[in-house]
N, C-alpha and C positions, 0 to 999 in steps of 0.2 A: 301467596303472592311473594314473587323474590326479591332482592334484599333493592335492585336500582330500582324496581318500578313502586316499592313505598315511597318514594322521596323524587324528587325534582331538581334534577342535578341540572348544572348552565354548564353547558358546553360553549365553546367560543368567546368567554369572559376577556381573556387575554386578544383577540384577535378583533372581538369587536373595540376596543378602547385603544388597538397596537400605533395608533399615532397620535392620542393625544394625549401621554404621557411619555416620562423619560426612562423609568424603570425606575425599581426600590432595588435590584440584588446587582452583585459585584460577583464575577467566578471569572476563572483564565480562560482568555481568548484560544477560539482553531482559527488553523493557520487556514486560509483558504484554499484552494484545489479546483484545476480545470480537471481531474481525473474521473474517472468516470462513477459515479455516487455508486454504485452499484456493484462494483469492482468488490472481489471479495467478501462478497455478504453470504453468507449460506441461507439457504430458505427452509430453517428449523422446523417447521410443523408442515410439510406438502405432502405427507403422507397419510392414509387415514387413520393409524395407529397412533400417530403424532399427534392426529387433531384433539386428542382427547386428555393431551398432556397440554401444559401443568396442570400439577391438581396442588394448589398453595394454600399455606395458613397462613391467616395473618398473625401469628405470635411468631412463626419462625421464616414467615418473608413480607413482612410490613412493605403495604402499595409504598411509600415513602423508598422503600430498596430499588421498587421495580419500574419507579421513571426515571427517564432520560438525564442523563446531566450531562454541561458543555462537552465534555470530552466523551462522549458518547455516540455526540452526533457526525456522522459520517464528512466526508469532505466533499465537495460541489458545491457548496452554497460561501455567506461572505463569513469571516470572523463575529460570532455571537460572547453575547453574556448573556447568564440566566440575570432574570430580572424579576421574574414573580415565583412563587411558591408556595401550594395552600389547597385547602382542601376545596373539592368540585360543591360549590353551595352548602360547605359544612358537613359534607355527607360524610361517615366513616366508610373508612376503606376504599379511601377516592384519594387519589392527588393530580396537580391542576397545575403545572410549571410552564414557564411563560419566558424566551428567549428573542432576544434582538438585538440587530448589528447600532454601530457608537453613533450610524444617524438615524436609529431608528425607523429605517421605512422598510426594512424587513423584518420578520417576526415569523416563529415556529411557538404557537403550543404545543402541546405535551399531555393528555387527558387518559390516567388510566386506570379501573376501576377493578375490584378487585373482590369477584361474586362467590356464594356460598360454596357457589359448584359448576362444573362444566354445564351440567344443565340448564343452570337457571342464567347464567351466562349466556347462551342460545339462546333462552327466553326474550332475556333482557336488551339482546344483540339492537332488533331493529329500531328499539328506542332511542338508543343512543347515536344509531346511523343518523335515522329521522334526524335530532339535534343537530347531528352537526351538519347536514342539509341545506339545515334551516340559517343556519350563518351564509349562504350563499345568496344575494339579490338576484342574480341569474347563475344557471348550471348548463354550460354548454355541452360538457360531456361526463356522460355517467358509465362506471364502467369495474368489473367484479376484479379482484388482484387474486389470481390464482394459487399465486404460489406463498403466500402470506397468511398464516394463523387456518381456523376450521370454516371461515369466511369473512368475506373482506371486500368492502367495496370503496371507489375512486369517484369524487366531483373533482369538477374543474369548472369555474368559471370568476363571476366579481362577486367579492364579497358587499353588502350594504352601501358602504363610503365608496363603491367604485372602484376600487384595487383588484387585481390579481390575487386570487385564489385558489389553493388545491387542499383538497383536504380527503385523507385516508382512515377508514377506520374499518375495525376487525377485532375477532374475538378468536382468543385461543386457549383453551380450556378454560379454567375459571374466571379470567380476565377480558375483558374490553380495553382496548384501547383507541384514539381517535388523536390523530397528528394534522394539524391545522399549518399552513404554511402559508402567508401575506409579502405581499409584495406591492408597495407602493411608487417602486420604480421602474419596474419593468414586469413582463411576465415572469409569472414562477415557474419552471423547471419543475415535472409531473414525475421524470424518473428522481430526481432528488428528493424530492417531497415520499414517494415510493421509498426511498433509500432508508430516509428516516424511520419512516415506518417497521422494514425491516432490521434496523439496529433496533427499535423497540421490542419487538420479537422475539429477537435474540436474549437479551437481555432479560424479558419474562422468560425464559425459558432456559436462560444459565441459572435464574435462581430456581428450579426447580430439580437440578441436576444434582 
C-alpha cells in the first residue's frame, strides 16, 4: 500500500473555511494582470518521456520547496497573500498552502504531495482527484488538461457555501498536486485556475532539474 492511501489527507481545508476567516500569513502582494494567465507557461511534462520525471527525494527536495508561493503565482487573477501553511492533515511529505485577496472573497489552495515514486503516485492519483471532487456541491463541467503533468484533470462548478469553483489536479512523476481556486464574487476564470496549475508544474519540475 503506497505512502497517500495509508493516511487520510483533507484536501480543500483552506477553500472550504476561504470566508470565514481572515488569514494567519503576511508575504508580498502580485500585481494584478488582464494578460493572459497562460501567456508564457511552458507545458514541462507533455511528453511521454516527461511524464515519468521528477523522480524527487525528499531529503534533497522537501514538498515544503515544491509549493507554490506568492510570487509564483502566475498573473490574471487579484493581488494575494499566502495566509495558511501546513501540512495536508499532518501527513509527511504533504504541504497545504492557502492564498487570498485583502477582502478575502477570493482564495487559491495549493495542495502538493510528494509520493515514494512515480508509480505509486499513479496509484495514488485518483484518490486525491476523487478529494478534491468532493469540495464541489455541484460540478458543471468535468474535463482531462492535456498538456499538464502524466494526468490531469479540471472541475468547474460551486463549491458547498455556493461560490464559484475550479479546481485542477494532476500528477507528474512522484508528486500530486491539486490547485483549488474560490471565488465568492464572481466567477473564476478556468484558464487562470489552469494557469496556476501550470506554474505548479513547473516548479515540480525545476526542482528536479
Amino acid at each position: 500500500m503506497s505512502f497517500v492511501m495509508r493516511t487520510s489527507l483533507v484536501v480543500g481545508a483552506c477553500a472550504v473555511v476561504a470566508f470565514l476567516t481572515a488569514g494567519c500569513g503576511d508575504t508580498a502582494n502580485i500585481p494584478a494582470s488582464s494578460a493572459d494567465p497562460t501567456s508564457g507557461l511552458a507545458s514541462p511534462s507533455a511528453s511521454a518521456s516527461a511524464c515519468a520525471n521528477p523522480q524527487l527525494s525528499s531529503s534533497t527536495s522537501p514538498v515544503t520547496r515544491l509549493a507554490l508561493t506568492v510570487s509564483g503565482i502566475p498573473f490574471g487573477g487579484p493581488p494575494l497573500k499566502q495566509i495558511t501553511d501546513g501540512e495536508m492533515n499532518n501527513t509527511p511529505n504533504s504541504d497545504q498552502r492557502g492564498f487570498a485577496n485583502a477582502t478575502n472573497t477570493y482564495r487559491i489552495e495549493d495542495d502538493v504531495v510528494l509520493d515514494p515514486s512515480a508509480l505509486s503516485a499513479s496509484a495514488d492519483y485518483p484518490q486525491l482527484r476523487d478529494a478534491a471532487k468532493k469540495q464541489f456541491a455541484s460540478v458543471t463541467s468535468v474535463s482531462t488538461v492535456g498538456r499538464l503533468g502524466c494526468q490531469a484533470d479540471e472541475f468547474i462548478g460551486k463549491t458547498l457555501t455556493g461560490y464559484s469553483q475550479v479546481g485542477v489536479a494532476f500528477q507528474d512523476g512522484d508528486v500530486i498536486a491539486i490547485v483549488l481556486v474560490v471565488n465568492s464574487a464572481a466567477p473564476v476564470d478556468p484558464a487562470f485556475a489552469v494557469a496556476v496549475a501550470l506554474a505548479q508544474d513547473q516548479k515540480i519540475v525545476g526542482a528536479a532539474a
